[in-house]
N, C-alpha and C positions, 0 to 999 in steps of 0.2 A: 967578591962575595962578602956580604955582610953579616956577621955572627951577632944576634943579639943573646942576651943572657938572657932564662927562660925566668920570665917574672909569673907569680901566683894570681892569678885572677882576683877580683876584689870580693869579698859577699854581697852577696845581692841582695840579703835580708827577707826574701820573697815569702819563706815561711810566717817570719813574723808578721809581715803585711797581710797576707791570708788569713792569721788569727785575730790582727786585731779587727778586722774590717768584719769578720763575721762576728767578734765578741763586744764589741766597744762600741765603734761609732765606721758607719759604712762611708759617710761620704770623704770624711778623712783618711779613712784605708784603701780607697780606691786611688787616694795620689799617692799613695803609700806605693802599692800595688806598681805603676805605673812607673814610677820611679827605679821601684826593683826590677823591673822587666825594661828598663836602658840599661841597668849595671849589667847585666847578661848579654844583650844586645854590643854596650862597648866591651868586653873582653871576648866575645866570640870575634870582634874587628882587631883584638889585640890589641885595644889603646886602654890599656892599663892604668894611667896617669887618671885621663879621665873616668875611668872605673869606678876607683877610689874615692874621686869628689863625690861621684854621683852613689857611691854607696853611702857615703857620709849623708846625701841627704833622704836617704830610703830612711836607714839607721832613724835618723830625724826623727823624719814623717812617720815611722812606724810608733816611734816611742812617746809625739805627739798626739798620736793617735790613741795610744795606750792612757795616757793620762786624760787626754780630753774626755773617754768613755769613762774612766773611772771618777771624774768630776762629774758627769751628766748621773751616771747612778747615784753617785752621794746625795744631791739635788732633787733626785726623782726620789728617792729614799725619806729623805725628811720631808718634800711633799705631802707624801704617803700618809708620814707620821703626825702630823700638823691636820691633815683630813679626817684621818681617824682621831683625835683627841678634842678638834671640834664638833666633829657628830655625835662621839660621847659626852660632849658637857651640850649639848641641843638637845640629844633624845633624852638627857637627864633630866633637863631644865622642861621640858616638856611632859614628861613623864609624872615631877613632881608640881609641876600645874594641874594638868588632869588629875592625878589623885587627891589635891588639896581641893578641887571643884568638886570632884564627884562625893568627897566627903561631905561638904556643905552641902549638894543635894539631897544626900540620903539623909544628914541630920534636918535641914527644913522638911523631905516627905517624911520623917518619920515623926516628927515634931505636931505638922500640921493633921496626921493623917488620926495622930493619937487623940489629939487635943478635939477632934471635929469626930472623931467617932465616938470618941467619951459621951461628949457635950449633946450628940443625934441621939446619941442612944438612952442616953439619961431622961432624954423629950421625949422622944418616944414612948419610951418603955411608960414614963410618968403618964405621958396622954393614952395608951392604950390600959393602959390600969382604971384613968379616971373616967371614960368615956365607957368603959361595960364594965367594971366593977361598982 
C-alpha cells in the first residue's frame, strides 16, 4: 500500500475570474474562468503538480484581465473626454458665429429700416402738406 502525504489543493482563482469578467473585460474573463474550472477539475483527480501550473495560469489570465479592463476604461475615459471638449470648442465656435451674424443683421435692419423710414416719411409728410396745404 502506497501512503502519499496529503498535499493542499492549488487555488483556483475562480472568484477572481468571476469578477473580473463581469467588471473589466468579458472575453478575457471567460479564459480566466475556464482555466480556473481545470485547477478544480485537476485537484479533485488529485494531480496537484498540475494544479498548481494551471493555477499559475488562472492567477494570470485573471490579473490580465484585470489590467486589460482597466486600460480599456482609461481609453474609453479620455475618449469621453477629448468628445466633450471638442463639442465644447464647436458649439462655442458656433455659437459666436451666429451671434456675430445675428448682430450684423440687426444693425443692417435697424440701420436700413431707420434710414428708409426717415427719408418715406420726410416725403411724405413734405408731399401731403404740399398737395392740400
Amino acid at each position: 500500500m502506497v501512503i502519499r502525504d496529503p498535499q493542499t489543493p492549488a487555488n483556483d482563482y475562480l472568484i477572481h475570474a468571476i469578477l473580473v469578467t463581469i467588471f473589466c473585460c468579458w472575453p478575457l474573463g471567460i479564459v480566466a474562468i475556464i482555466k480556473a474550472l481545470n485547477v478544480r477539475s485537476l485537484n479533485d483527480r488529485g494531480d496537484y503538480a498540475s494544479a498548481q501550473q494551471a493555477s499559475k495560469e488562472a492567477k494570470n489570465w485573471s490579473i490580465g484581465t484585470l489590467i486589460a479592463g482597466i486600460v480599456t476604461e482609461c481609453v474609453a475615459l479620455v475618449v469621453v473626454i477629448v468628445y466633450v471638449v471638442v463639442a465644447a470648442v464647436v458649439v462655442g465656435t458656433a455659437t459666436a458665429t451666429i451671434d456675430k451674424a445675428n448682430d450684423n443683421f440687426n444693425n443692417n435692419f435697424d440701420n436700413n429700416f431707420n434710414n428708409n423710414f426717415d427719408n418715406n416719411f420726410d416725403n411724405n409728410f413734405d408731399n401731403y402738406f404740399d398737395n392740400y396745404f
